[in-house]
PyMOL Python script that loads the backbone (N, CA, C, O; Angstrom):
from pymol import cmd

cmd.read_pdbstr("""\
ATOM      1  N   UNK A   1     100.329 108.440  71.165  1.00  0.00           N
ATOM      2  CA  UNK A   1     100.491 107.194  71.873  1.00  0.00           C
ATOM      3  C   UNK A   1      99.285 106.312  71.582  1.00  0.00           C
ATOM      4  O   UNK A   1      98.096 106.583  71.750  1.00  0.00           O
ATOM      5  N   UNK A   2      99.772 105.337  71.168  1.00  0.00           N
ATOM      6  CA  UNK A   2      98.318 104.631  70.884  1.00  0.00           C
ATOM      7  C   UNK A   2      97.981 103.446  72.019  1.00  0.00           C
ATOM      8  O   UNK A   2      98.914 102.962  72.660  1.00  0.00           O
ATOM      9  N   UNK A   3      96.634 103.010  72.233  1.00  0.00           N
ATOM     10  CA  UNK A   3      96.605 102.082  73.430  1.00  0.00           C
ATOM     11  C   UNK A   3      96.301 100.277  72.822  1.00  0.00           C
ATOM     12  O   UNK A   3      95.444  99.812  72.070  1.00  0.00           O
ATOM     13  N   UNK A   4      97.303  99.732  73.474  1.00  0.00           N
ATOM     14  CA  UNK A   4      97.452  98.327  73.296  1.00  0.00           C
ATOM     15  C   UNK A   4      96.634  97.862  74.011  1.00  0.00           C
ATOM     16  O   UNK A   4      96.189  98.681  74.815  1.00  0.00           O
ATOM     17  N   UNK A   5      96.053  96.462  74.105  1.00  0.00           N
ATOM     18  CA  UNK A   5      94.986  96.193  74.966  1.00  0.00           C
ATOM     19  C   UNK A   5      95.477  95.100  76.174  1.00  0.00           C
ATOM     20  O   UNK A   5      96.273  94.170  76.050  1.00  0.00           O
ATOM     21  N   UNK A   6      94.846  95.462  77.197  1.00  0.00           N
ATOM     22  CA  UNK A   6      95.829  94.745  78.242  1.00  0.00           C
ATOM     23  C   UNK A   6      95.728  93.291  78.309  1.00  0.00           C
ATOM     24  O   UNK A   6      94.629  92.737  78.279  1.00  0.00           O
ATOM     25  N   UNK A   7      96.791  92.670  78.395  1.00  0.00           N
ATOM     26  CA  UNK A   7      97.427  90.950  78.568  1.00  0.00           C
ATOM     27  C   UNK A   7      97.159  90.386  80.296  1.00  0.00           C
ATOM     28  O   UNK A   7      97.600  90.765  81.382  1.00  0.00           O
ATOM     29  N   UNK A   8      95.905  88.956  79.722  1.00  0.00           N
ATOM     30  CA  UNK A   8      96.357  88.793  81.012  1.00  0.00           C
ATOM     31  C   UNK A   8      97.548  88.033  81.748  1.00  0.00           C
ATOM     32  O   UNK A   8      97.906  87.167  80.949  1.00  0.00           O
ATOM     33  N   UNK A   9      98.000  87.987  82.413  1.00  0.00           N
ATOM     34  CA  UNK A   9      99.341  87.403  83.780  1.00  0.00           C
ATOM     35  C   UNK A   9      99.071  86.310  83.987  1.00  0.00           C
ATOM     36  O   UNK A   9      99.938  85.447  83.854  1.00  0.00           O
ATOM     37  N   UNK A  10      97.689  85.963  84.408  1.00  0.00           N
ATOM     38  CA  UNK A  10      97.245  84.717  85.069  1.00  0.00           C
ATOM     39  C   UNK A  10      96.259  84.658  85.130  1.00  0.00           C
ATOM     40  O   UNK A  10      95.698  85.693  84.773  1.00  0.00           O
ATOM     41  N   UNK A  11      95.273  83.437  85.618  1.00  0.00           N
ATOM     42  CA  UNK A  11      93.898  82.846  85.535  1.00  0.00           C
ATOM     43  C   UNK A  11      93.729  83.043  87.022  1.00  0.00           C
ATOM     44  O   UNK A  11      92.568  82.990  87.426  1.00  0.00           O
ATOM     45  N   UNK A  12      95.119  83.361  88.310  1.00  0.00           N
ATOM     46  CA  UNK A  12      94.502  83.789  89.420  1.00  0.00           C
ATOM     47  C   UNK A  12      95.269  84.631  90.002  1.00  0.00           C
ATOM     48  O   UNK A  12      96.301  85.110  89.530  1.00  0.00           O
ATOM     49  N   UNK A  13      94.728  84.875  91.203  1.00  0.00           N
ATOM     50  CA  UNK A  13      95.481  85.595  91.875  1.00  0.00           C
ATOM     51  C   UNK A  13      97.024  85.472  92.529  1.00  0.00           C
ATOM     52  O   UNK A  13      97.329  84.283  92.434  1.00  0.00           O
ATOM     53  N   UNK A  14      97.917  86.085  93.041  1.00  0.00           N
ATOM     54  CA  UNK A  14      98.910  85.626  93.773  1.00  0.00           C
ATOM     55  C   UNK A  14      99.457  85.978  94.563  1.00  0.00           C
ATOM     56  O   UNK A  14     100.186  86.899  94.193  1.00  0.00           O
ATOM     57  N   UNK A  15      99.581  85.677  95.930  1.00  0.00           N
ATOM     58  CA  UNK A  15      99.535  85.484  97.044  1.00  0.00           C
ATOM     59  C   UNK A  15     101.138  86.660  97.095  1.00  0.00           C
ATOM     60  O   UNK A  15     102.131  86.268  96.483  1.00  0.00           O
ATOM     61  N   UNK A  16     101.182  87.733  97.694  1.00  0.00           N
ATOM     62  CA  UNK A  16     102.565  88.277  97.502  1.00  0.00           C
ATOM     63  C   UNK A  16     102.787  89.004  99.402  1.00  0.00           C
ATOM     64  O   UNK A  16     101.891  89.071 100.243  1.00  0.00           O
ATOM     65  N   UNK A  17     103.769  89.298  99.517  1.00  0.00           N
ATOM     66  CA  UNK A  17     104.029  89.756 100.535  1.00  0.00           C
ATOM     67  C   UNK A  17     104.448  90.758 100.695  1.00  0.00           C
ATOM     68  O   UNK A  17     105.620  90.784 100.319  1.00  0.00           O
ATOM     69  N   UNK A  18     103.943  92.138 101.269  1.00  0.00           N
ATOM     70  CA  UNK A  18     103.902  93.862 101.046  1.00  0.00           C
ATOM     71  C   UNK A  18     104.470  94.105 102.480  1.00  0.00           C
ATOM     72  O   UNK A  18     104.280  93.556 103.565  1.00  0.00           O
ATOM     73  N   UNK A  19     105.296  95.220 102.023  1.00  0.00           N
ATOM     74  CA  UNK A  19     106.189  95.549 103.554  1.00  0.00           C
ATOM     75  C   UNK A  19     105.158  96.833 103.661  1.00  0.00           C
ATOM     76  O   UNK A  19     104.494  97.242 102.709  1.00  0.00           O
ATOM     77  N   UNK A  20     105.142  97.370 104.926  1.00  0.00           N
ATOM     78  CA  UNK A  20     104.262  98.553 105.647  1.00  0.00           C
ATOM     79  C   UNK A  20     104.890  99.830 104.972  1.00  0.00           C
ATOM     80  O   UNK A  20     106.089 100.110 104.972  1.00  0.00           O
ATOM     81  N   UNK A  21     103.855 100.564 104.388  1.00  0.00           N
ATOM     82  CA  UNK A  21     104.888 102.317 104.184  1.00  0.00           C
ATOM     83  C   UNK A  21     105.677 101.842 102.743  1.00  0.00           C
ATOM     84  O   UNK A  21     106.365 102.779 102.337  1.00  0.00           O
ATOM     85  N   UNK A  22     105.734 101.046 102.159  1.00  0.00           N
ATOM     86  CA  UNK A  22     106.452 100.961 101.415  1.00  0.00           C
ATOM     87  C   UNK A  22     105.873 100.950  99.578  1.00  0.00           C
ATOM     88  O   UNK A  22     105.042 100.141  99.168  1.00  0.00           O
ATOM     89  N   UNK A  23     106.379 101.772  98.901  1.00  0.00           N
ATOM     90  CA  UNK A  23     105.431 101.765  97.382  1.00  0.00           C
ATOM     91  C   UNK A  23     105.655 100.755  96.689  1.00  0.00           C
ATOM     92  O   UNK A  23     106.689 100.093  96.765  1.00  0.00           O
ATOM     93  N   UNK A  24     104.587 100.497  95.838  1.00  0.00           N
ATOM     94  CA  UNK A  24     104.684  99.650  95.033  1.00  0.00           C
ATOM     95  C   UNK A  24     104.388  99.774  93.474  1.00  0.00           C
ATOM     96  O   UNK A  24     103.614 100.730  93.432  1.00  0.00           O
ATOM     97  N   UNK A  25     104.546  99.407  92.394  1.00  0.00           N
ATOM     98  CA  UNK A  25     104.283  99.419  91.156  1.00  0.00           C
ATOM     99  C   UNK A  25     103.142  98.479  90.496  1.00  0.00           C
ATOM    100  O   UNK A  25     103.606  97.564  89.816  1.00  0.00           O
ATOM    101  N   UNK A  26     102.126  98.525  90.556  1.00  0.00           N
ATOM    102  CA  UNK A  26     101.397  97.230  90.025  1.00  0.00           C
ATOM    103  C   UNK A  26     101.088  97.025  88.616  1.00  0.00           C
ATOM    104  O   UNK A  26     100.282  97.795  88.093  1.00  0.00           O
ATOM    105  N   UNK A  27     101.626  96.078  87.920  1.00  0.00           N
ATOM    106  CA  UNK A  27     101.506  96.084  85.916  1.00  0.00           C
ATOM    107  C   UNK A  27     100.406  95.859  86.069  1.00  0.00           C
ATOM    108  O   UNK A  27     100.000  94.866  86.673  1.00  0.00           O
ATOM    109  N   UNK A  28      99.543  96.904  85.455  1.00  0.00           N
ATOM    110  CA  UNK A  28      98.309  97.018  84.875  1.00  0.00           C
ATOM    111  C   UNK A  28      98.228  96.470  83.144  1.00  0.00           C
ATOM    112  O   UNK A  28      97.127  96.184  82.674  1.00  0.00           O
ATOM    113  N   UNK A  29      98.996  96.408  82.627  1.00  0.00           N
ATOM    114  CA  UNK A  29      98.844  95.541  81.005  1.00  0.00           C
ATOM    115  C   UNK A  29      99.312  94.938  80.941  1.00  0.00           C
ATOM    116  O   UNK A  29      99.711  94.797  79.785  1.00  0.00           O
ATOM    117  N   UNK A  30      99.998  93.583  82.239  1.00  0.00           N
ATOM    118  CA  UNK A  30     100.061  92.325  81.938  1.00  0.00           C
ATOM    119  C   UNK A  30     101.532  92.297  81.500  1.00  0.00           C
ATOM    120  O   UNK A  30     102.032  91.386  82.160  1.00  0.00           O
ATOM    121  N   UNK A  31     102.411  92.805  80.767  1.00  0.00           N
ATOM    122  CA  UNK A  31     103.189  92.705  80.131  1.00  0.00           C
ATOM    123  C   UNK A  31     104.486  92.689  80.734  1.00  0.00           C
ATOM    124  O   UNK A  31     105.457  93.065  80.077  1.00  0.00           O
ATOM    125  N   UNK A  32     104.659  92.113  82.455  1.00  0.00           N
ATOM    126  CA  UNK A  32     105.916  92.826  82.578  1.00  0.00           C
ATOM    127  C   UNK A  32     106.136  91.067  83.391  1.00  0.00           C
ATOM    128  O   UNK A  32     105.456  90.107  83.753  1.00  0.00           O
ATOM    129  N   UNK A  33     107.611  91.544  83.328  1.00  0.00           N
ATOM    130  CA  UNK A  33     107.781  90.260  83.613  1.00  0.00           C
ATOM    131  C   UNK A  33     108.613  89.727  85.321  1.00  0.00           C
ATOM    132  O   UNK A  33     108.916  88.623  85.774  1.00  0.00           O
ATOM    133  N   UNK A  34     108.708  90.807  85.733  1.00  0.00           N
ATOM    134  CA  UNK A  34     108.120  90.550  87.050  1.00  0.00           C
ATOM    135  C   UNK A  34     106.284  90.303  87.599  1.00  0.00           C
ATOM    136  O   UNK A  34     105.644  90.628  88.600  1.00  0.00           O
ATOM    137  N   UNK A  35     106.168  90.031  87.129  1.00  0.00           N
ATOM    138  CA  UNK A  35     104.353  89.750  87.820  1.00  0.00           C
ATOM    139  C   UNK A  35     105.001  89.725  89.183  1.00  0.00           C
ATOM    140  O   UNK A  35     106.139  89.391  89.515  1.00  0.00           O
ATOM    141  N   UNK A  36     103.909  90.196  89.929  1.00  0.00           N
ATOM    142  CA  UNK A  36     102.573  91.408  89.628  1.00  0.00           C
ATOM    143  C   UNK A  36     102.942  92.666  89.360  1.00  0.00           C
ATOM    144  O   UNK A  36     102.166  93.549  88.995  1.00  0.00           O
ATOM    145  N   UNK A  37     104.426  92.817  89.572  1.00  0.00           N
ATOM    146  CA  UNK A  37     104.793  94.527  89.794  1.00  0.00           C
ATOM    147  C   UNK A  37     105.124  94.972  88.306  1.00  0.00           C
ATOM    148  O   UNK A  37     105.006  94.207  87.348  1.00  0.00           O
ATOM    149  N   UNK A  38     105.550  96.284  88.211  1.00  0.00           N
ATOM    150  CA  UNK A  38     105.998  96.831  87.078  1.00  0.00           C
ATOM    151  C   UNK A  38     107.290  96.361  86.750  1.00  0.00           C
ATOM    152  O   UNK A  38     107.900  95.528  87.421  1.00  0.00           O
ATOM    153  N   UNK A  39     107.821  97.039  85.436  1.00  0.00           N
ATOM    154  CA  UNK A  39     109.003  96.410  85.202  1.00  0.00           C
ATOM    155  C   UNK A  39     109.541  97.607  84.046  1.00  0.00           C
ATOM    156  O   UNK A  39     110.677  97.992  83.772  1.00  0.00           O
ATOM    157  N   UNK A  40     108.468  97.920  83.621  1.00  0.00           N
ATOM    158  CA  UNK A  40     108.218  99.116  82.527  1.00  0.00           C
ATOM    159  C   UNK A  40     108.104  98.869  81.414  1.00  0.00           C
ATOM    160  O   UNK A  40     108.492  99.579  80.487  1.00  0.00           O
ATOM    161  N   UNK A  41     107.291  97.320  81.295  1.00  0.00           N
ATOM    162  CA  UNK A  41     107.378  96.704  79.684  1.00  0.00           C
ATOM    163  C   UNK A  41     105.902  97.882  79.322  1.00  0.00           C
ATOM    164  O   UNK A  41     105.322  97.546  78.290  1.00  0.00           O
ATOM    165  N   UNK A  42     105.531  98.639  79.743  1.00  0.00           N
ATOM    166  CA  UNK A  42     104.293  99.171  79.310  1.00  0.00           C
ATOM    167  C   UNK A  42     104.481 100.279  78.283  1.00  0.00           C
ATOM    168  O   UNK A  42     103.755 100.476  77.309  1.00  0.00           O
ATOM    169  N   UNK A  43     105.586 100.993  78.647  1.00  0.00           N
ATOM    170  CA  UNK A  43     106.216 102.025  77.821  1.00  0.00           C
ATOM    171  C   UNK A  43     105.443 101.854  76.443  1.00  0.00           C
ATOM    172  O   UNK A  43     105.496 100.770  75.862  1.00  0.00           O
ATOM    173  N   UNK A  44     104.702 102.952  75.903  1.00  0.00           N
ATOM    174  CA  UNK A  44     104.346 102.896  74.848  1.00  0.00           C
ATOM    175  C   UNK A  44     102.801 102.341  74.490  1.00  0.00           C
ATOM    176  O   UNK A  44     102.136 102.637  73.497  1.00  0.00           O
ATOM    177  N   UNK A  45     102.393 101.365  75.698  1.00  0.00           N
ATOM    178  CA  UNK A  45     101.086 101.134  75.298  1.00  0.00           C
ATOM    179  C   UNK A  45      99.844 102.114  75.512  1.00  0.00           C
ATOM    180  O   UNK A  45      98.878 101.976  74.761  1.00  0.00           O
ATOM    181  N   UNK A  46      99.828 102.893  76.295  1.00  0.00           N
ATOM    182  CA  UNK A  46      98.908 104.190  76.789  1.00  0.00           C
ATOM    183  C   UNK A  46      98.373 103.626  78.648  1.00  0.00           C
ATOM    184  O   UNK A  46      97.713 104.111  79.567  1.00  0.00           O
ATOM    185  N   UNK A  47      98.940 102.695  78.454  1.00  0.00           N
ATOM    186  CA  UNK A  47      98.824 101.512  80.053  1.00  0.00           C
ATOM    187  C   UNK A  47      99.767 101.757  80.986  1.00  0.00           C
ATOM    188  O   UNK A  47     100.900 101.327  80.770  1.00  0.00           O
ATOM    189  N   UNK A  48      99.517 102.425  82.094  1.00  0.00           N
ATOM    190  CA  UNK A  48     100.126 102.842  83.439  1.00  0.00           C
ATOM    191  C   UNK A  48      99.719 101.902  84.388  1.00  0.00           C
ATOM    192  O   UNK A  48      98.608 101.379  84.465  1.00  0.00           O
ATOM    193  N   UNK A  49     101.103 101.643  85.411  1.00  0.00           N
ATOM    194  CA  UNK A  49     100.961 100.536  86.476  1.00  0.00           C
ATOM    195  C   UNK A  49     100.060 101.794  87.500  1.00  0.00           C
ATOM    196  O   UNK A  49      99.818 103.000  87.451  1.00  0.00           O
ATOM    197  N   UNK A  50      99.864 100.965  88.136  1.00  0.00           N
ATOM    198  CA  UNK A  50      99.052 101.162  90.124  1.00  0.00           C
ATOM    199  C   UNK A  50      99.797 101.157  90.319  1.00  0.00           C
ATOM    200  O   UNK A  50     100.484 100.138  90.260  1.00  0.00           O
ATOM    201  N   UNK A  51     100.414 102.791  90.868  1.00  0.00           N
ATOM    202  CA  UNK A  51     101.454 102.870  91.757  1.00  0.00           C
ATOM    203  C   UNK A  51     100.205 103.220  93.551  1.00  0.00           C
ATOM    204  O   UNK A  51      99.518 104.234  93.678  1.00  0.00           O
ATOM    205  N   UNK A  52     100.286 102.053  94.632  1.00  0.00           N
ATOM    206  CA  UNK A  52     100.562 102.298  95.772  1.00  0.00           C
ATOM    207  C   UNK A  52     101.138 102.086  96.595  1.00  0.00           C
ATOM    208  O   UNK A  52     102.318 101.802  96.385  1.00  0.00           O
ATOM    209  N   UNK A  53     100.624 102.107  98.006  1.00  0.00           N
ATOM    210  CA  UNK A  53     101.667 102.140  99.277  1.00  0.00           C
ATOM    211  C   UNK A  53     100.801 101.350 100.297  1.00  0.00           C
ATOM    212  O   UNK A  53      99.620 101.495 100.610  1.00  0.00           O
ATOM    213  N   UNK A  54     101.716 100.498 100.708  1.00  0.00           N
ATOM    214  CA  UNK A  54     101.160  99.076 101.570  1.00  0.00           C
ATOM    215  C   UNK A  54     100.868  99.727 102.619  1.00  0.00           C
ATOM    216  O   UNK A  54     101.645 100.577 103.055  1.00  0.00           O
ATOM    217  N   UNK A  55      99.494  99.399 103.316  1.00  0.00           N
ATOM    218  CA  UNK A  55      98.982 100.039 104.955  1.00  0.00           C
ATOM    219  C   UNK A  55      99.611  99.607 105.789  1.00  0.00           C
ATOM    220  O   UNK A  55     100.132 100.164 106.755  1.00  0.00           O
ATOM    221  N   UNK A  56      99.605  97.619 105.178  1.00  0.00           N
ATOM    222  CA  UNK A  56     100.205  96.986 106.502  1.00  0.00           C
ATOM    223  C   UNK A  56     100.759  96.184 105.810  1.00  0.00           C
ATOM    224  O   UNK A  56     100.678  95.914 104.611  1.00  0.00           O
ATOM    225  N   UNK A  57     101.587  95.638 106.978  1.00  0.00           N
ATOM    226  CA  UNK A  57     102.163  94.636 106.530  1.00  0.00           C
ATOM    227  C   UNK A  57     102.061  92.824 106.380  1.00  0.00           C
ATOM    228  O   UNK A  57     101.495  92.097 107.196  1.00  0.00           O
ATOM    229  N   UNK A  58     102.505  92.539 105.589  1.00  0.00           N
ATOM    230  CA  UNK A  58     101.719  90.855 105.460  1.00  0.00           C
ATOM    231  C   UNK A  58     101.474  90.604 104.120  1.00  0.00           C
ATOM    232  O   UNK A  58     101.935  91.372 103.275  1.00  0.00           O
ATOM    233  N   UNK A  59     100.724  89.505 103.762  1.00  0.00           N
ATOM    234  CA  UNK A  59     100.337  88.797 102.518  1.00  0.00           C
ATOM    235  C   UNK A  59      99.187  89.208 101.679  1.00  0.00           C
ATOM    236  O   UNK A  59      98.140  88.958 102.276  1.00  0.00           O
ATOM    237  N   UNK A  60      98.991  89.746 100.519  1.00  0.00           N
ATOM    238  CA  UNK A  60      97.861  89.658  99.965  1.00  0.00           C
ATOM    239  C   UNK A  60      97.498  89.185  98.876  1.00  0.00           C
ATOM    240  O   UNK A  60      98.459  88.991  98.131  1.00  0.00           O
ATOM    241  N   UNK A  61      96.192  88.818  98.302  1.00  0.00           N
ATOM    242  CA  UNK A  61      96.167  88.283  96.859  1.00  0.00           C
ATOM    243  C   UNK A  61      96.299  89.621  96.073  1.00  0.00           C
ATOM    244  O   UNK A  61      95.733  90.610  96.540  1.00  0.00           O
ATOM    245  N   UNK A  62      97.006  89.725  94.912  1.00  0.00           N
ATOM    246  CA  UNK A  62      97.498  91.205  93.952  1.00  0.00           C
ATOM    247  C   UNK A  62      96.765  90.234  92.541  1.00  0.00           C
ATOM    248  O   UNK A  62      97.065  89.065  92.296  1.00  0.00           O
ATOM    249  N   UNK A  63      96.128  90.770  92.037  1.00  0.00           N
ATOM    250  CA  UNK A  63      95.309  90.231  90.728  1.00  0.00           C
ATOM    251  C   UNK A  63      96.550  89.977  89.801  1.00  0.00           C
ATOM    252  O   UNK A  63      97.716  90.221  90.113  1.00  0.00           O
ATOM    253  N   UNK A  64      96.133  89.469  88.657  1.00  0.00           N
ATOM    254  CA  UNK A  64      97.474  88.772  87.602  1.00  0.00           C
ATOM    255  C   UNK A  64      96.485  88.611  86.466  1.00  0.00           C
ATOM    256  O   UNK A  64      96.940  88.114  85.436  1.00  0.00           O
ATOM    257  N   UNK A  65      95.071  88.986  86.489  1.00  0.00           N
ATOM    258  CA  UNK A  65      94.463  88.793  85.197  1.00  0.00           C
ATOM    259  C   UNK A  65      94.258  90.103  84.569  1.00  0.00           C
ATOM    260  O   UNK A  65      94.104  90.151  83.349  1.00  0.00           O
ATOM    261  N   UNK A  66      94.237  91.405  85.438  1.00  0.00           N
ATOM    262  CA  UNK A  66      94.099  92.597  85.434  1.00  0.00           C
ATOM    263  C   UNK A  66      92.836  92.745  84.725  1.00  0.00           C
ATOM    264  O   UNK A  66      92.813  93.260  83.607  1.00  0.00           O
ATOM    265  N   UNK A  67      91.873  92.361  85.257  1.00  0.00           N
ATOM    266  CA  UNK A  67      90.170  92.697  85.190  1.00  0.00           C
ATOM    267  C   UNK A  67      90.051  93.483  86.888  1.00  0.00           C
ATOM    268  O   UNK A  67      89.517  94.591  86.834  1.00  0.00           O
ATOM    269  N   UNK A  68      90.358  93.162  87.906  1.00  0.00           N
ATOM    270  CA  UNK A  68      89.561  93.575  88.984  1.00  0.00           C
ATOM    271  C   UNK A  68      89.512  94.954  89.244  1.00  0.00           C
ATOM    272  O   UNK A  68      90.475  95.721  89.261  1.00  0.00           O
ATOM    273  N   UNK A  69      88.350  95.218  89.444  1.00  0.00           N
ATOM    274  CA  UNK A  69      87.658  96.610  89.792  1.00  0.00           C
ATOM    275  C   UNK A  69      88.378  97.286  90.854  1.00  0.00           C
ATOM    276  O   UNK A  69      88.455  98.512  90.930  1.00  0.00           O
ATOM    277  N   UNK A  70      88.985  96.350  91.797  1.00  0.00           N
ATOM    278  CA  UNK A  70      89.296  96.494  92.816  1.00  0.00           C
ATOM    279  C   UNK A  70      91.271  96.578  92.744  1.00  0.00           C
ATOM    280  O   UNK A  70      92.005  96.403  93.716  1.00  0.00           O
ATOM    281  N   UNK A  71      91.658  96.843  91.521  1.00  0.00           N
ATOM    282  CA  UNK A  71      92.925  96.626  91.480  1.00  0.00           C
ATOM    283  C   UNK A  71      93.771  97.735  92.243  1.00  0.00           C
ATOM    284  O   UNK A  71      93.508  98.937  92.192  1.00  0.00           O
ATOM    285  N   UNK A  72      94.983  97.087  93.068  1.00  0.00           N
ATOM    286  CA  UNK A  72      95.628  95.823  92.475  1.00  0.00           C
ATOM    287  C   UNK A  72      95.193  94.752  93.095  1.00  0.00           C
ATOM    288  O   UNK A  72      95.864  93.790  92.720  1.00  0.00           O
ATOM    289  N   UNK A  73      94.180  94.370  94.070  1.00  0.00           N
ATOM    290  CA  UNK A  73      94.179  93.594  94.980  1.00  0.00           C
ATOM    291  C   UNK A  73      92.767  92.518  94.109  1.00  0.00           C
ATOM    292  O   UNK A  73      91.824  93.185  93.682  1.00  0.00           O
ATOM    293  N   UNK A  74      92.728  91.720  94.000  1.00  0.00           N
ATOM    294  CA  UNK A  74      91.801  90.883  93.436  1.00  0.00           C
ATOM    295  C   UNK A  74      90.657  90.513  94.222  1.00  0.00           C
ATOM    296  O   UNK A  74      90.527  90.100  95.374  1.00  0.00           O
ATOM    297  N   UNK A  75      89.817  90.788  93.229  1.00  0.00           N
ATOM    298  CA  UNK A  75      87.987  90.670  93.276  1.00  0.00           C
ATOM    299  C   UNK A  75      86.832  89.871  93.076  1.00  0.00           C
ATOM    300  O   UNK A  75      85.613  89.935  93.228  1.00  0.00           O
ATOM    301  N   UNK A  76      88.358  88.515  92.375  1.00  0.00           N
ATOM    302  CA  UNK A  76      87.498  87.155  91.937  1.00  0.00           C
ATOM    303  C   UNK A  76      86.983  87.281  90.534  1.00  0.00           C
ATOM    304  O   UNK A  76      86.432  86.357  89.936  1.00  0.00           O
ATOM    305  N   UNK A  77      87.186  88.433  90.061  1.00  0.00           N
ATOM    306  CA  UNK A  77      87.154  88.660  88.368  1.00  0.00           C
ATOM    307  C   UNK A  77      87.550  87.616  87.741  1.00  0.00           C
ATOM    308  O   UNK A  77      86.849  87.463  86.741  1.00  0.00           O
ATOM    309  N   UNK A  78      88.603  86.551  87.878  1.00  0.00           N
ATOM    310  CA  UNK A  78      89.381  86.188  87.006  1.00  0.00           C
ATOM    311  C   UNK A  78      88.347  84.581  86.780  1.00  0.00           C
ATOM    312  O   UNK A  78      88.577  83.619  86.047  1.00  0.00           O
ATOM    313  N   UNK A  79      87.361  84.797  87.603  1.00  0.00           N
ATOM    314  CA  UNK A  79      86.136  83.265  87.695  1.00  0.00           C
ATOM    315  C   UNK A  79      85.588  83.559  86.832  1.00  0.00           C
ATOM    316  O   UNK A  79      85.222  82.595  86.160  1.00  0.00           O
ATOM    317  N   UNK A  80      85.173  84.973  86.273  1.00  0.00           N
ATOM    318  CA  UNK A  80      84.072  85.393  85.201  1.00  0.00           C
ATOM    319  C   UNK A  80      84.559  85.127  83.951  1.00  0.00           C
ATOM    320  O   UNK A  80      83.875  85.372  82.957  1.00  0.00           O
TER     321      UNK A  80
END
""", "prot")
cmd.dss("prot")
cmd.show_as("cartoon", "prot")
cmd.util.cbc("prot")
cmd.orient("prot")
């Protein structure tokens, strides 16, 4: 498997809305075309989504440049 290098989504963050208890998929190489979530355009690059599970429920910023340290949730990386 060889590794492709990850694409960014966006220049910011985006504002999404996470149900409680519930999993999620986060595209980690940019490539999928649901932003922010998976979609499975990754297949093949050596690039696995953030799979977690929402604490609570409500709005958060989910990164779209896929730099943050802090992924999936954005860290302000995308200013640097």
């Amino acid at each position: 498997m060889t590794h492709s290098p990850v694409h960014s989504a966006g220049n910011s963050p985006i504002k999404t809305a996470l149900q409680a208890g519930k999993t999620y998929a986060w595209c980690a190489c940019g490539r999928s075309m649901k932003q922010p979530f998976c979609d499975g355009s990754h297949q093949g690059t050596g690039i696995d989504p953030v799979i977690f599970t929402a604490e609570v429920e409500g709005d958060v910023w989910l990164c779209l440049c896929k730099k943050a340290n802090t992924a999936p949730t954005c860290d302000g990386s995308h200013k640097k």
